[in-house]
N, C-alpha and C positions, 0 to 999 in steps of 0.2 A: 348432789344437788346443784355443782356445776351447770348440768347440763339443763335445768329447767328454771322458768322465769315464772315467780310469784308476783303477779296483776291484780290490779282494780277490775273486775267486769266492765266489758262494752257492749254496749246495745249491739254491736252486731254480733257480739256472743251468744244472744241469745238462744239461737238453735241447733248450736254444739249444744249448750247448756240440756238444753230441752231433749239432745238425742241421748247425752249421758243419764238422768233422769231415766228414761227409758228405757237405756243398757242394763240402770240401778235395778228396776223393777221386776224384770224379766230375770236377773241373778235371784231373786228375791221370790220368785216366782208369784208375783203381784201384778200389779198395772197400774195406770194412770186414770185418774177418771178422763171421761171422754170430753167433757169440757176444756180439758186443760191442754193450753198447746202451749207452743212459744211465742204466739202471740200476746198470751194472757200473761207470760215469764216476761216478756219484754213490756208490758204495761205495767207491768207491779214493779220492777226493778229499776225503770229509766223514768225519766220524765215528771214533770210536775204535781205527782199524785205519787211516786216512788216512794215506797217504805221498807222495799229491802235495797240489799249493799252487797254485793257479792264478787270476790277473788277467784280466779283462776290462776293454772297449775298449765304452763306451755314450754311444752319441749324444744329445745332449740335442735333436735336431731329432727324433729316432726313435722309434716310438711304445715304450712304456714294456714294458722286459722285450725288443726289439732290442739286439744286439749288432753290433758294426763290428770286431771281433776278439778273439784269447784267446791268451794263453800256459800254458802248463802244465810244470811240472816237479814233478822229486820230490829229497829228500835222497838223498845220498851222501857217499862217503867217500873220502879220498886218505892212503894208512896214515902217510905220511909228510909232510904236509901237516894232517889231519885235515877239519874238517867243509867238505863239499862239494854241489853241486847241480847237476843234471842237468836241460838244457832236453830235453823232447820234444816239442814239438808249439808252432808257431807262427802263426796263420794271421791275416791281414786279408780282410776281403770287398772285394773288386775296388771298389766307389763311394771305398770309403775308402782305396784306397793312393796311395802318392807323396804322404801329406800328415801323417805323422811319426806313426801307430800304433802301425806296428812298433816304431820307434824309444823309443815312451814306454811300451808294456807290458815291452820288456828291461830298461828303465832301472828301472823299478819293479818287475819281477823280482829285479832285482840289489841295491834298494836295502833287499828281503827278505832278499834273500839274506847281506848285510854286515851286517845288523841280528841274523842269525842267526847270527853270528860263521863263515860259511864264509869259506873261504880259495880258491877253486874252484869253476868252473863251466865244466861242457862240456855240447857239444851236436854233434849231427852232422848231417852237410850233405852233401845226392848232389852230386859234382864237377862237374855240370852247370848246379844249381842257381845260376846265374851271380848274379842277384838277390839272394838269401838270404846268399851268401858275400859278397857288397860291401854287404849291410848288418853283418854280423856283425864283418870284418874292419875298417871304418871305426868300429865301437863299444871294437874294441881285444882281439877275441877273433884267436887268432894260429890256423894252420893247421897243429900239430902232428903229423897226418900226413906231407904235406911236410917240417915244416922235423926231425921227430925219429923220425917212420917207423913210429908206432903206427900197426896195423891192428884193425879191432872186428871181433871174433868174434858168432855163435849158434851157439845146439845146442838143440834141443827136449828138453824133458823124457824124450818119450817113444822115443828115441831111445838114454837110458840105461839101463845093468841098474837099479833102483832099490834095490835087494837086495844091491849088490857088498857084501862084507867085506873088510876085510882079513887079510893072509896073512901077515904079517910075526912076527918074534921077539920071544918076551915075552910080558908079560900088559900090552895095549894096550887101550884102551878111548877110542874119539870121542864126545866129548859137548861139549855147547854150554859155553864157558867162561862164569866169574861174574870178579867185580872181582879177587878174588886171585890169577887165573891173568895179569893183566896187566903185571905184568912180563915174564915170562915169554914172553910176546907181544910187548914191544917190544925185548926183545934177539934174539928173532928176527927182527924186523924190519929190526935193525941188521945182521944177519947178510946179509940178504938184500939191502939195500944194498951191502955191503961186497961182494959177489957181483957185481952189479951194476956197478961198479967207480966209485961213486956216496956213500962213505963219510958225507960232510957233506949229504947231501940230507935225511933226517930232521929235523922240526922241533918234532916232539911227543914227548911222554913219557907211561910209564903211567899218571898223573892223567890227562893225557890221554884215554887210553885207556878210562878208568873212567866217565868223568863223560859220553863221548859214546856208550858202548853201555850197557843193559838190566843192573839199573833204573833207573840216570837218566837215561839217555840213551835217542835213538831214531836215528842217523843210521845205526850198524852192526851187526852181530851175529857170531858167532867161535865157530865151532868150533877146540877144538883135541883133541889127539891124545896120550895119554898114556902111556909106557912105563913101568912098573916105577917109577913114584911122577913122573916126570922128562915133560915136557913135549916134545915131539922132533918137532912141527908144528901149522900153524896154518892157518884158509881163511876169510877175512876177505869178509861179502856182506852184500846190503841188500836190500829191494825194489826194483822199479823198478815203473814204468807209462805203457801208450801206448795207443796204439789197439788192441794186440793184447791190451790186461789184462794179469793181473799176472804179473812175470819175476822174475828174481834175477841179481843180477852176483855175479860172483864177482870181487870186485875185486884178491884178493891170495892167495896160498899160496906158503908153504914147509915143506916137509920138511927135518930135518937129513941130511945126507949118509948117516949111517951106516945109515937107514930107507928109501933110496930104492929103487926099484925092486922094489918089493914089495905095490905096490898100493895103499898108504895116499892116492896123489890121487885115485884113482877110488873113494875110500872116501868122501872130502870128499866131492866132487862130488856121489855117491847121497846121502849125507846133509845136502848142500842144498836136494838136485832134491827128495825127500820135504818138507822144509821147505817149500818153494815149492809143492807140490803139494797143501799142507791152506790155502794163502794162497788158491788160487783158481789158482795158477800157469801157466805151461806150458813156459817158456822161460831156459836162461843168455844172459848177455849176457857180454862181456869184454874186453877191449882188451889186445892183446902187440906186445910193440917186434917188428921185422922180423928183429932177429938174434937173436933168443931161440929157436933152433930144436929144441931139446928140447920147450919147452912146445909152438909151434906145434903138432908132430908129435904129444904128448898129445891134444894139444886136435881135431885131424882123425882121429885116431884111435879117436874117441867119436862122431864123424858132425858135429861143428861147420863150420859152414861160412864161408868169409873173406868180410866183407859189403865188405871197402877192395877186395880183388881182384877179388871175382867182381859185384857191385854199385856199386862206383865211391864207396861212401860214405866220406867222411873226418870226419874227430875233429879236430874245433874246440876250444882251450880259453881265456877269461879265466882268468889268472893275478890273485893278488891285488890288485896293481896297478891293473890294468884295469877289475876288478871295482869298484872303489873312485872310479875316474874317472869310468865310467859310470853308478852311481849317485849320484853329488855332480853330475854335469851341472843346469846348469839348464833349468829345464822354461819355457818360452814358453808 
């Protein structure tokens, strides 16, 4: 490992970046969509609208502006956890593997990551990819599909009404909340735990809540849903980015009981997919536990499709712990 220097990404990486991506695909016997250049990689990753963070792997034997590999992830959130990070894209060039790349851009991924006080970090991995899962699992990321049975959803943008409203009772109004509606958000929160049957899992509070979303924050953003002065849902998203440009998860939603069934999810959802769609967008992402079959059925309902069932991809996660090992490792 001498011989290679672990980096920040720079914008003028961007089109190594983007050529490695392309090396990746073509190993893979895939492609890139046609949309996606390095121009779209250097607007999602630099500048004032940036929501990914991305390491490179440069050879000091290599001629200058080579690369030997890259990581790339973006922020995220865990409502009950709080700040969190999503690997998407990991790639080494073949001279360079079996000699500790991968291993030191994660590590310095994650050592971003602890410095940025997340608590969390997932990534996801096709169940075949035998390689990638025995490097990931030996750094201390566990296999949460298996051992807890989330599966990761899509749904295209264009696949939703963008326009639904809602139909529900009252005088309701969805708008992006600001800092004072956050309380109010983490007693839903609570609520929705308590649902869950998961009561102590929450580990944040509405400071919390204030300090990591818009204005001071940037890891999430929160609609919530207004009845007759009263707060009675919330749909907690962030950016993402990968090779397909930019998406939005919808990491979290609840409705109160007494509003369900009347539209208000599909109200979210159009008024993220819009969100998403002046970002550059095209895409939700999501992750649901296996017995959660209300939401499943929502969510195929809208044309989402199960990428753990019909694609074999599973949801990797470092837990704080892990996170924290792997970045204190020592580097040789």
């Amino acid at each position: 490992m001498a011989r290679v220097n672990i980096r920040e990404a720079k914008e003028a990486d961007a089109k190594k970046i983007f050529e490695l991506m392309q090396q990746q695909a073509t190993e893979q016997n895939t492609f890139l969509p046609s949309h996606f250049t390095h121009e779209v990689l250097a607007d999602g990753t630099w500048g004032p609208t940036a929501v990914v963070m991305a390491f490179v792997a440069e050879s000091k034997a290599s001629q200058v502006g080579e690369l030997d590999g890259y990581i790339l992830a973006h922020r995220a959130y865990a409502p009950w956890f709080g700040r969190a990070l999503y690997i998407k894209d990991l790639y080494v060039v073949p001279a360079a593997r079996r000699s500790g790349v991968a291993t030191h851009l994660c590590r310095e991924l994650m050592r971003a990551a602890v410095s940025m006080g997340c608590n969390q970090c997932d990534l996801r991995l096709h169940k075949e990819n035998w390689a990638a899962m025995d490097l990931f699992e030996k750094l201390g990321a566990e296999n949460v599909t298996v051992s807890e049975d989330w599966h990761i959803f899509n749904l295209d943008f264009k696949l939703m009404e963008m326009k639904s409203k809602y139909g529900g009772r009252g005088r309701l109004q969805i708008r992006l909340a600001v800092p004072e509606d956050m309380a109010g958000v983490m007693t839903m929160i609570q609520e929705l735990a308590d649902y869950e049957n998961m009561s102590d899992a929450p580990q944040i509070n509405a400071h919390t809540l204030v300090t990591d979303s818009p204005p001071q924050g940037t890891f999430f953003e929160c609609f919530v849903a207004e009845s007759d002065g009263a707060l009675v849902g919330y749909a907690m998203f962030y950016p993402t980015f990968s090779h397909r440009g930019f998406g939005m998860c919808l990491e979290d939603f609840y409705v109160k009981p007494a509003h369900r069934g009347q539209g208000l999810g599909t109200a979210f959802m159009a008024q993220i997919a819009q969100h998403g769609v002046k970002l550059g967008g095209s895409h939700f992402e999501f992750v649901v536990l296996s017995w959660n079959t209300p939401t499943i059925a929502f969510y195929k309902n809208k044309g989402a499709t199960d990428l753990t069932v019909d694609k074999g991809v599973q949801l990797y996660r470092f837990d704080d712990t892990a996170m924290r090992k792997c970045a204190s490792a020592i580097t040789h």
